[in-house]
Backbone as CSV, one residue per row, in Angstrom:
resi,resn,N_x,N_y,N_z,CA_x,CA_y,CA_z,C_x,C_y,C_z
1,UNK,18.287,-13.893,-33.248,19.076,-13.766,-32.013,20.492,-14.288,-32.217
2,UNK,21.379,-13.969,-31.452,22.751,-14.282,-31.403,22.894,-15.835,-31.122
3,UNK,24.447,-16.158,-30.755,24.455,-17.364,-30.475,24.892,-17.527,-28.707
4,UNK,24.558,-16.006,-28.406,25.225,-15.737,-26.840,24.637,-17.044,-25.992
5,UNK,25.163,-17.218,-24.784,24.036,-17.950,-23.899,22.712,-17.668,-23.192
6,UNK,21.956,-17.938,-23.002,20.810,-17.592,-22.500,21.090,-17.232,-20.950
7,UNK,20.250,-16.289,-20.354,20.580,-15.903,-18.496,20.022,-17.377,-17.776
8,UNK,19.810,-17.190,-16.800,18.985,-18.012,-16.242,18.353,-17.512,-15.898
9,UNK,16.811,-18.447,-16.114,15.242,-17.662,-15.964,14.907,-18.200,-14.825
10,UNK,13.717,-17.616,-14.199,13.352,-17.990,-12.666,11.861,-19.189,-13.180
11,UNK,11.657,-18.760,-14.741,10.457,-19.544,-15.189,10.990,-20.414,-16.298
12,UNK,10.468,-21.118,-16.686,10.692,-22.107,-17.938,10.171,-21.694,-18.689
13,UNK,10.488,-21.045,-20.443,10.111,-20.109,-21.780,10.356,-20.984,-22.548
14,UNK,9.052,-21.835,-23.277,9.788,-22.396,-24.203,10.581,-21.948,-25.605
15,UNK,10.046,-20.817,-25.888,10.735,-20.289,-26.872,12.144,-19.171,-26.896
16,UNK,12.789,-19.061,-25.263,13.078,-18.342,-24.971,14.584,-18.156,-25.602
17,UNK,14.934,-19.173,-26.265,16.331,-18.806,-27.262,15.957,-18.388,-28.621
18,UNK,14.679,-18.234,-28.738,14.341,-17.497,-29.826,13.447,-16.465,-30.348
19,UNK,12.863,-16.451,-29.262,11.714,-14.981,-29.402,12.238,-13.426,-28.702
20,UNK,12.058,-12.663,-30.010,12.691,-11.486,-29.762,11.434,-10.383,-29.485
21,UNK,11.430,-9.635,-28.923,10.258,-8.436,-28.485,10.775,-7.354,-27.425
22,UNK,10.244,-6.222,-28.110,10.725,-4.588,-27.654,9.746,-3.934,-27.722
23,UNK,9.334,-3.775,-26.452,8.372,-2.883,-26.291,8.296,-1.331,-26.574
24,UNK,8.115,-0.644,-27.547,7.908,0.756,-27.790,6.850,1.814,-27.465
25,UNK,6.208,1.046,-26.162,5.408,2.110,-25.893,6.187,3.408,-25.169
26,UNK,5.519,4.833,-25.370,4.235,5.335,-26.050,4.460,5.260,-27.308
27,UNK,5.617,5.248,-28.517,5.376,5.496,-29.906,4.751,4.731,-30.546
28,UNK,4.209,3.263,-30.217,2.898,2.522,-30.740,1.412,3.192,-30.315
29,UNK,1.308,3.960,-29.368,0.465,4.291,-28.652,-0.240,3.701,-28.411
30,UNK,-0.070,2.609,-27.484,-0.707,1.461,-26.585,-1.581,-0.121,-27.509
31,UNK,-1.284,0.012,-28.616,-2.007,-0.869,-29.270,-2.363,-1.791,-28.849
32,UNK,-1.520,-2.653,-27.587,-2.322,-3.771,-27.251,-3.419,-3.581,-26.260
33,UNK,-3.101,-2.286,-25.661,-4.462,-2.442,-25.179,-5.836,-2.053,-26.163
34,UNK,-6.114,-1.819,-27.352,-6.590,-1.864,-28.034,-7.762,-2.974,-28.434
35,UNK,-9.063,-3.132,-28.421,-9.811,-4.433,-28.565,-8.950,-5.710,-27.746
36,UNK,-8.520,-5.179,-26.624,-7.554,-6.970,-25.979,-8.595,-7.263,-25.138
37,UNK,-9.564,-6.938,-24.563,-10.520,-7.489,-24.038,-9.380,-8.606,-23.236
38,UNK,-9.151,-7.930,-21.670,-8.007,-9.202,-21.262,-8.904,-10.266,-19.765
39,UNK,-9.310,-10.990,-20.163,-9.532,-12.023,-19.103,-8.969,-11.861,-17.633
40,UNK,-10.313,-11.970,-16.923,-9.416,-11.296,-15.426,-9.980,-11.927,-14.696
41,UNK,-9.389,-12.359,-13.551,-9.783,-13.570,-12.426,-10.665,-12.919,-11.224
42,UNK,-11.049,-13.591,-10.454,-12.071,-13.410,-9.711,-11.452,-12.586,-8.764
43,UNK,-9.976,-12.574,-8.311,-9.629,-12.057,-7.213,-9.279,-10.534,-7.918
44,UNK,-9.043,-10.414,-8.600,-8.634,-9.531,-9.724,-9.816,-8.589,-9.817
45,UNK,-10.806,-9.131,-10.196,-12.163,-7.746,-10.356,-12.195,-7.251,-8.425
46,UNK,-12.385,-8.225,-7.966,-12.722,-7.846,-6.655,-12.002,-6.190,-6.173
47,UNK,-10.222,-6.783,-6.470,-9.585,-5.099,-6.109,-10.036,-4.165,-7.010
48,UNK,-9.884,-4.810,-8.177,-10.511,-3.576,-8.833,-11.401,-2.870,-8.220
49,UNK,-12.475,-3.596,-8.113,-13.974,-3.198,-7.858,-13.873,-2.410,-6.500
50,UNK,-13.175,-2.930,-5.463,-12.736,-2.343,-4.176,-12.086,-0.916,-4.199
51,UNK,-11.601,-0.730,-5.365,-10.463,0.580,-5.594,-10.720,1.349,-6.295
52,UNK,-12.378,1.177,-6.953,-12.561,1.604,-8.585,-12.299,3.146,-8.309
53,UNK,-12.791,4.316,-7.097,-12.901,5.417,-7.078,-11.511,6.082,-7.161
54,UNK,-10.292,5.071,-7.244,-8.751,6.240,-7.341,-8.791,5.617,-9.139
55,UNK,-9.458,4.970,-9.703,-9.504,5.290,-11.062,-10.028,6.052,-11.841
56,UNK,-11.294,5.801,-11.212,-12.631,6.738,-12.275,-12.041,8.567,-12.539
57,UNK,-11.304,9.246,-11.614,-10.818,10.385,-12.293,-10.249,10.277,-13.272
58,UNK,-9.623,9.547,-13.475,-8.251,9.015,-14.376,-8.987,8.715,-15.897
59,UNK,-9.868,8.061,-15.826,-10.667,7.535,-17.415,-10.866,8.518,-18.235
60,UNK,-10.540,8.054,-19.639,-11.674,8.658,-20.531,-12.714,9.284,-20.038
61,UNK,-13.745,10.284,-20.505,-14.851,10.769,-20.211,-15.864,9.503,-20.352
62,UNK,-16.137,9.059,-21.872,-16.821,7.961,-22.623,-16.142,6.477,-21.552
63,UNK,-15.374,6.075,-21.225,-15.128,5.074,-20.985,-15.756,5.267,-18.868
64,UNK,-15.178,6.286,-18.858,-16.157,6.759,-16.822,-17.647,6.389,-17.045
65,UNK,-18.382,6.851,-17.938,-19.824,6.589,-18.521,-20.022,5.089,-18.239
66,UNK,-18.840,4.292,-19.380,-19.435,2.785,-19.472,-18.947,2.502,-18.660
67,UNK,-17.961,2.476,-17.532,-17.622,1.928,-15.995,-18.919,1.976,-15.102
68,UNK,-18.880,3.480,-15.036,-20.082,4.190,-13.858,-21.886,3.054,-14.022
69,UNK,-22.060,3.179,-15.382,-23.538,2.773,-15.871,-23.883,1.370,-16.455
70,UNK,-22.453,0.667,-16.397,-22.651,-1.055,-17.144,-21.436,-1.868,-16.253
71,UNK,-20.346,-1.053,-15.834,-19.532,-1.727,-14.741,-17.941,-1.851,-15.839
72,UNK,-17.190,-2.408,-15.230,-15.934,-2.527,-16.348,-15.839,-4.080,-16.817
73,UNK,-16.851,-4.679,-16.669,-16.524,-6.593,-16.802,-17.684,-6.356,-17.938
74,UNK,-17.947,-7.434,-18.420,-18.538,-8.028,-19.218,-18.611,-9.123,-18.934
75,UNK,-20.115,-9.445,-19.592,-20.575,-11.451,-19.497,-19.653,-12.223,-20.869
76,UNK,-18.542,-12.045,-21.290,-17.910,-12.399,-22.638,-17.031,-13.226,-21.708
77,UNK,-16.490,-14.455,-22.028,-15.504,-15.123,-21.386,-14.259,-15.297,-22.613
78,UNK,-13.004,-15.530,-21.795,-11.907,-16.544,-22.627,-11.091,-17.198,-21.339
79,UNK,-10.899,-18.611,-21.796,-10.771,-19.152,-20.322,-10.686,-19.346,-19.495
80,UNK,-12.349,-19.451,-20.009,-13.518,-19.762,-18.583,-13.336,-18.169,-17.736
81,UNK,-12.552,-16.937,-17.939,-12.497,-15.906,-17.642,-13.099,-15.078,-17.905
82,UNK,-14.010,-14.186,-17.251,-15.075,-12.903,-17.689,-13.172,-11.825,-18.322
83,UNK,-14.222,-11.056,-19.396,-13.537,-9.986,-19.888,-13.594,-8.957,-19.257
84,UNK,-12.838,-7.752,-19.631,-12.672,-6.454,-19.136,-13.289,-5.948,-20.234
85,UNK,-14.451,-4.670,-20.017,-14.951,-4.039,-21.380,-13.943,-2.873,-21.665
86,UNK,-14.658,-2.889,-23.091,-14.180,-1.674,-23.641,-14.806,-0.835,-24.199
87,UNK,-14.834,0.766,-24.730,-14.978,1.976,-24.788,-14.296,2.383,-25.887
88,UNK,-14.879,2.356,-27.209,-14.524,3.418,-28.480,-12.972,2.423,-28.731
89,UNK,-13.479,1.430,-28.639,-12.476,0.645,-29.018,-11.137,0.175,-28.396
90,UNK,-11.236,0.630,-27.524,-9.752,0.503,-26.515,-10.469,0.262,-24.799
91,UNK,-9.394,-0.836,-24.227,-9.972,-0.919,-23.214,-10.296,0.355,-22.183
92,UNK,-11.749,0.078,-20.981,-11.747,0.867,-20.427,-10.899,1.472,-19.098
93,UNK,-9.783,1.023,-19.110,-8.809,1.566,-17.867,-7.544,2.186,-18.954
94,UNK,-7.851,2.680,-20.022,-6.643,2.926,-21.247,-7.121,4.217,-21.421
95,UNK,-5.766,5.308,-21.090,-5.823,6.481,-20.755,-4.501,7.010,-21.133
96,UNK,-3.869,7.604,-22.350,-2.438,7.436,-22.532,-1.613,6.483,-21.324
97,UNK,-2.277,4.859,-22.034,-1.305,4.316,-21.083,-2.250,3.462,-19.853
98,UNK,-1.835,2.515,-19.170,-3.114,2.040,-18.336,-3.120,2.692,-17.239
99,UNK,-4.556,2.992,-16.926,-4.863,3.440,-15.514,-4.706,2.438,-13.923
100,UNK,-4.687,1.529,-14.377,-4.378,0.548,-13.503,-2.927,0.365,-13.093
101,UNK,-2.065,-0.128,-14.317,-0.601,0.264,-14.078,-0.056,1.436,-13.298
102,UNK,-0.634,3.128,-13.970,0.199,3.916,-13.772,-0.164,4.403,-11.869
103,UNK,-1.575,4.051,-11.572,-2.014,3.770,-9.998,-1.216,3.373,-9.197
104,UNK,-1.199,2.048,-9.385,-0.286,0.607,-8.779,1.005,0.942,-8.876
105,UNK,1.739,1.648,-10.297,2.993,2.493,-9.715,3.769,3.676,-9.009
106,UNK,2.563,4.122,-8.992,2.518,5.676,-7.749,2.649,4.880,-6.316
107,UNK,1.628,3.704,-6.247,1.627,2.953,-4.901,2.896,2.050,-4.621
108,UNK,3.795,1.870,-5.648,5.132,1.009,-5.390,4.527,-0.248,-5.727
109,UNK,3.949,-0.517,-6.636,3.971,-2.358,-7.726,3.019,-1.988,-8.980
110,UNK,3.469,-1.373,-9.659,3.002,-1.210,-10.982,1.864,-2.562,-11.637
111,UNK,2.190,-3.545,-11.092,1.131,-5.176,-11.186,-0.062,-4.906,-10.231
112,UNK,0.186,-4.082,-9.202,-0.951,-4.654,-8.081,-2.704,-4.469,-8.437
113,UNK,-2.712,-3.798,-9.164,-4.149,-3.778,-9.795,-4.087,-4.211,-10.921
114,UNK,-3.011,-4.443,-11.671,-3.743,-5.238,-13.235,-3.767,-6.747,-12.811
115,UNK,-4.749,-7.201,-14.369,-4.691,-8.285,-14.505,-3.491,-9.368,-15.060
116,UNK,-2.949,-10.411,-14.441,-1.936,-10.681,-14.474,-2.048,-10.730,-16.094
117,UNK,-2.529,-10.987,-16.916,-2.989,-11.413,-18.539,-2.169,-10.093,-18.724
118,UNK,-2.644,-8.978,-18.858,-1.717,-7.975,-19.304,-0.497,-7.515,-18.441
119,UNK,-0.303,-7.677,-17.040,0.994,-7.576,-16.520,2.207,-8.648,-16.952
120,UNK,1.850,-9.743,-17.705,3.227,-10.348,-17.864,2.876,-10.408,-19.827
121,UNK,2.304,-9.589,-20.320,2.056,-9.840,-22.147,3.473,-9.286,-22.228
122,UNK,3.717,-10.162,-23.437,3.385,-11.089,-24.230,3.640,-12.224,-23.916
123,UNK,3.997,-12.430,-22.533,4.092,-13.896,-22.295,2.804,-14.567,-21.765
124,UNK,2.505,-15.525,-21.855,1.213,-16.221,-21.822,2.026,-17.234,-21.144
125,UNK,0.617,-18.425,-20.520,1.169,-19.788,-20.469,0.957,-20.412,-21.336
126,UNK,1.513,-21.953,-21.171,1.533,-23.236,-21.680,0.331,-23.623,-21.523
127,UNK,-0.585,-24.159,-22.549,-2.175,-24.544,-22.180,-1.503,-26.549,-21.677
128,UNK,-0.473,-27.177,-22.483,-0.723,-28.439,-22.024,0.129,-28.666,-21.255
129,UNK,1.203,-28.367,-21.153,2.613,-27.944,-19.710,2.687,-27.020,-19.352
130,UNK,3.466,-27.594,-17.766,4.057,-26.323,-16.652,4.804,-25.563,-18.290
131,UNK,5.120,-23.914,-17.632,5.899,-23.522,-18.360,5.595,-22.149,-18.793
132,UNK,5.942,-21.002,-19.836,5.907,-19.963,-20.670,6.327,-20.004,-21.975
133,UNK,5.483,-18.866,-22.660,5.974,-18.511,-23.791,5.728,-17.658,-24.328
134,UNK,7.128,-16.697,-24.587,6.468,-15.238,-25.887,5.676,-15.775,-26.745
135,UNK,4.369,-14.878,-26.814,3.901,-15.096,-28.035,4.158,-14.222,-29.203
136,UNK,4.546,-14.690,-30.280,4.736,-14.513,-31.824,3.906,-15.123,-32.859
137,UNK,4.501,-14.182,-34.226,3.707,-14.542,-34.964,3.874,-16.172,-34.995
138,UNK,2.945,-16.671,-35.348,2.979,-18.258,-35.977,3.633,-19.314,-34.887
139,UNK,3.189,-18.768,-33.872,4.029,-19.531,-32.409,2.618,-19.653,-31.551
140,UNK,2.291,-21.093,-31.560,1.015,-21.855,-30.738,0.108,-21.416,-31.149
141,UNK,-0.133,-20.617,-32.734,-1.398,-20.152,-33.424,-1.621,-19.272,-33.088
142,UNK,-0.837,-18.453,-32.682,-0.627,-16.874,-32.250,-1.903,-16.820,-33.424
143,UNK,-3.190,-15.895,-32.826,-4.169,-15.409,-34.121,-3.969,-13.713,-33.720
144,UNK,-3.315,-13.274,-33.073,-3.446,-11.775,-32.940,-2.412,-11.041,-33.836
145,UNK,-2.623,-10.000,-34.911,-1.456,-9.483,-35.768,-0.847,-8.453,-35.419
146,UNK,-0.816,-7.991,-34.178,0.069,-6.887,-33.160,1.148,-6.927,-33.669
147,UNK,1.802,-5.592,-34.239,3.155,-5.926,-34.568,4.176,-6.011,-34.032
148,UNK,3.981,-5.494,-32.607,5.648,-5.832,-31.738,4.641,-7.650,-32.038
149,UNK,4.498,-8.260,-32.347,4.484,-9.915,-31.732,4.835,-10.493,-32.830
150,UNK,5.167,-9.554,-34.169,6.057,-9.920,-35.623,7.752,-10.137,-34.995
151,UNK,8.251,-11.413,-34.876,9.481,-11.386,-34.647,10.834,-10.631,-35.394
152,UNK,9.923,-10.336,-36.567,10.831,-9.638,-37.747,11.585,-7.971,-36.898
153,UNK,10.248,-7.634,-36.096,10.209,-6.078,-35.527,11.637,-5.725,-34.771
154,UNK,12.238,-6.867,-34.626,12.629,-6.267,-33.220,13.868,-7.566,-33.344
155,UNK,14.997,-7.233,-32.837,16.650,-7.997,-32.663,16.672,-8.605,-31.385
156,UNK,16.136,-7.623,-30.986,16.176,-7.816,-29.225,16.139,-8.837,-28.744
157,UNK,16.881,-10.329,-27.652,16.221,-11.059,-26.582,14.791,-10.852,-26.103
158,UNK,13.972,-11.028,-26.226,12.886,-11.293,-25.183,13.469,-11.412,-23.665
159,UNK,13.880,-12.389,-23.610,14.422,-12.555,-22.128,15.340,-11.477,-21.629
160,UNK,15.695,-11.014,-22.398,16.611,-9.254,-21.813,15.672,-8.108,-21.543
161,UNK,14.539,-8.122,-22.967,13.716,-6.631,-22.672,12.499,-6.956,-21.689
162,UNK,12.269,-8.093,-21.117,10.894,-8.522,-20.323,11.443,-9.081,-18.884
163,UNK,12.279,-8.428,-18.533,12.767,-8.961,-17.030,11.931,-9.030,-16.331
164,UNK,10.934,-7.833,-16.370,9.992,-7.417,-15.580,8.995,-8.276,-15.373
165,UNK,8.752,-8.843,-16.608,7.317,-9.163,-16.830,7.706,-10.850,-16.587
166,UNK,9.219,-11.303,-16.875,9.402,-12.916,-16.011,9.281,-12.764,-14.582
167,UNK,9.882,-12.064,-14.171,10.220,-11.709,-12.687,8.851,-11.629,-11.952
168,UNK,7.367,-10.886,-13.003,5.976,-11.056,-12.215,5.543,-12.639,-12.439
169,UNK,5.861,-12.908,-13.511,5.413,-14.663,-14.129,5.853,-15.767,-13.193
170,UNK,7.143,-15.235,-12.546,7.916,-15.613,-11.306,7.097,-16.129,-9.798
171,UNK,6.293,-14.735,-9.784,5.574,-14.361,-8.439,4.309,-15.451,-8.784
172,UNK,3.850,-15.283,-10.144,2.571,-16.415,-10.227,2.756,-17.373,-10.006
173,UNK,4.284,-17.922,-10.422,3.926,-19.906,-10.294,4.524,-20.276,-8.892
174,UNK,5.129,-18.938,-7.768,5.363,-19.251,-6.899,4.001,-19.064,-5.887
175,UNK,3.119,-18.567,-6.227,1.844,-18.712,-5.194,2.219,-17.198,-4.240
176,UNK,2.852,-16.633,-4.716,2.659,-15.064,-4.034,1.135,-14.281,-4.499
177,UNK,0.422,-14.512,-5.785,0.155,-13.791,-6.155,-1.715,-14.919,-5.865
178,UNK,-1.553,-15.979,-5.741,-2.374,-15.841,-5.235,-4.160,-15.434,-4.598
179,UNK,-3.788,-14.614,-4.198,-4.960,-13.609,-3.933,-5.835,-13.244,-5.024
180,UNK,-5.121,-13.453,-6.397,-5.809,-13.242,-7.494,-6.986,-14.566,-7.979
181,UNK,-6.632,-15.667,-7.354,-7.932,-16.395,-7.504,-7.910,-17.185,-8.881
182,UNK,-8.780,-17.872,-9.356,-8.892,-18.567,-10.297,-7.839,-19.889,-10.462
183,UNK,-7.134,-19.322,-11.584,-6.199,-20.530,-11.890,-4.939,-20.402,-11.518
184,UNK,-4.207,-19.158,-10.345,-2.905,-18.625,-10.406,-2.743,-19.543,-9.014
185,UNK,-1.581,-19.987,-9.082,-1.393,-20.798,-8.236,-0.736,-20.226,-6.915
186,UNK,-1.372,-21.636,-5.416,-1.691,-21.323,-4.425,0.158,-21.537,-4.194
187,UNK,0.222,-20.939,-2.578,1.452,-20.980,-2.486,1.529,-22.411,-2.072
188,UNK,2.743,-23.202,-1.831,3.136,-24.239,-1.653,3.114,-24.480,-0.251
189,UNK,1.900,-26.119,0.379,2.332,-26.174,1.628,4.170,-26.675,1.945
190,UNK,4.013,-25.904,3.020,5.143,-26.690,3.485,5.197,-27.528,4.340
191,UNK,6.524,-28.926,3.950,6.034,-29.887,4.762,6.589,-29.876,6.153
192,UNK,5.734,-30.837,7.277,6.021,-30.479,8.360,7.329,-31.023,9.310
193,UNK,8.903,-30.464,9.764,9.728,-31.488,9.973,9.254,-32.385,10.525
194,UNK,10.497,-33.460,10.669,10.085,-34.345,11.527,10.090,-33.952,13.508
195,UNK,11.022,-32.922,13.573,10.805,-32.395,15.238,9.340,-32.368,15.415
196,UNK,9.102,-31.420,14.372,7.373,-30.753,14.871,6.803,-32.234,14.966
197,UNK,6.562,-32.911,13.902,5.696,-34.043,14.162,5.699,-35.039,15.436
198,UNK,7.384,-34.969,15.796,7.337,-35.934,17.174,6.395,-34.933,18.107
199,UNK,7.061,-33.663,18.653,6.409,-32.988,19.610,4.671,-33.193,19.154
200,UNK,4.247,-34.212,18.777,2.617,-33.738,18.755,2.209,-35.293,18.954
201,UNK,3.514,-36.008,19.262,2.857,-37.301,19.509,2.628,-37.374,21.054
């Protein structure tokens, strides 16, 4: 990366003056969704599960089968999170491209049915601090060898080509998002002035 200044982020990245990533989908043709088996929260299957019938046209033939006859979850966890299955090797909502995404963007929020795990990749959290971080090769034991996550791939800012995906990372640690359950955080009470409190004495 250059020696430009960094923007200002709405999240804290720890690596964010130095991790570069460019997304090239379709000419990767979707690789990460590929065996990502992505961890999905409780509030998260629920819409799914609530919405499954504006997907099931959309699937694979083979992957409608293993939805319709075993469900799209699996008993496999990664923290403490049930997985999303998969179908001939690629997840089952992966259809040139996700079926979940391209739904949710016909409806105006391209996020509203995925799981936040793949709506903000490659950024992950911080397992021991508040915070974010691209993941790369050899960055917090990155074990996945995806090659956009080779820093070599790509010149690019991270923080320039993933606006999108801070801007949803945004919505998580502000408690908009919520509804998704598990570990995504609740919105913030607010405290009560002091007017309100007299009027209740």
């Amino acid at each position: 990366m250059t020696s430009k200044a960094l923007p200002t982020l709405p999240i804290l990245v720890e690596n964010a003056a130095t991790a570069t990533f460019d997304c090239v989908y379709p000419t990767c043709g979707g690789k990460c969704c590929k065996q990502g088996r992505p961890p999905v929260e409780p509030g998260e299957i629920a819409r799914i599960e609530a919405n499954l019938a504006k997907f099931l046209p959309h699937l694979r033939e083979k992957a409608r089968k293993v939805v319709t006859e075993r469900g799209f979850m699996t008993r496999r966890e990664k923290h403490g999170r049930r997985m999303m299955a998969v179908s001939e090797g690629w997840c089952v909502f992966e259809n040139q491209g996700c079926v979940l995404h391209k739904v949710g963007a016909k409806e105006g929020d391209r996020f509203k049915y995925k799981p936040w795990a793949c709506a903000t990749f490659p950024l992950d959290r911080l397992e021991k601090t508040d915070g974010w971080y691209v993941r790369q090769w050899k960055v917090n034991g990155e074990g996945w060898d995806l090659f956009c996550l080779n820093p070599k791939e790509s010149k690019k800012p991270a923080v320039s080509t993933m606006q999108g995906e801070i801007e949803f990372a945004a919505r998580l640690d502000s408690g908009e998002e919520a509804w998704r359950g598990g570990d995504v955080p609740k919105p913030a009470k607010k405290r009560k002035t002091a007017k309100k409190r007299a009027t209740r004495k």
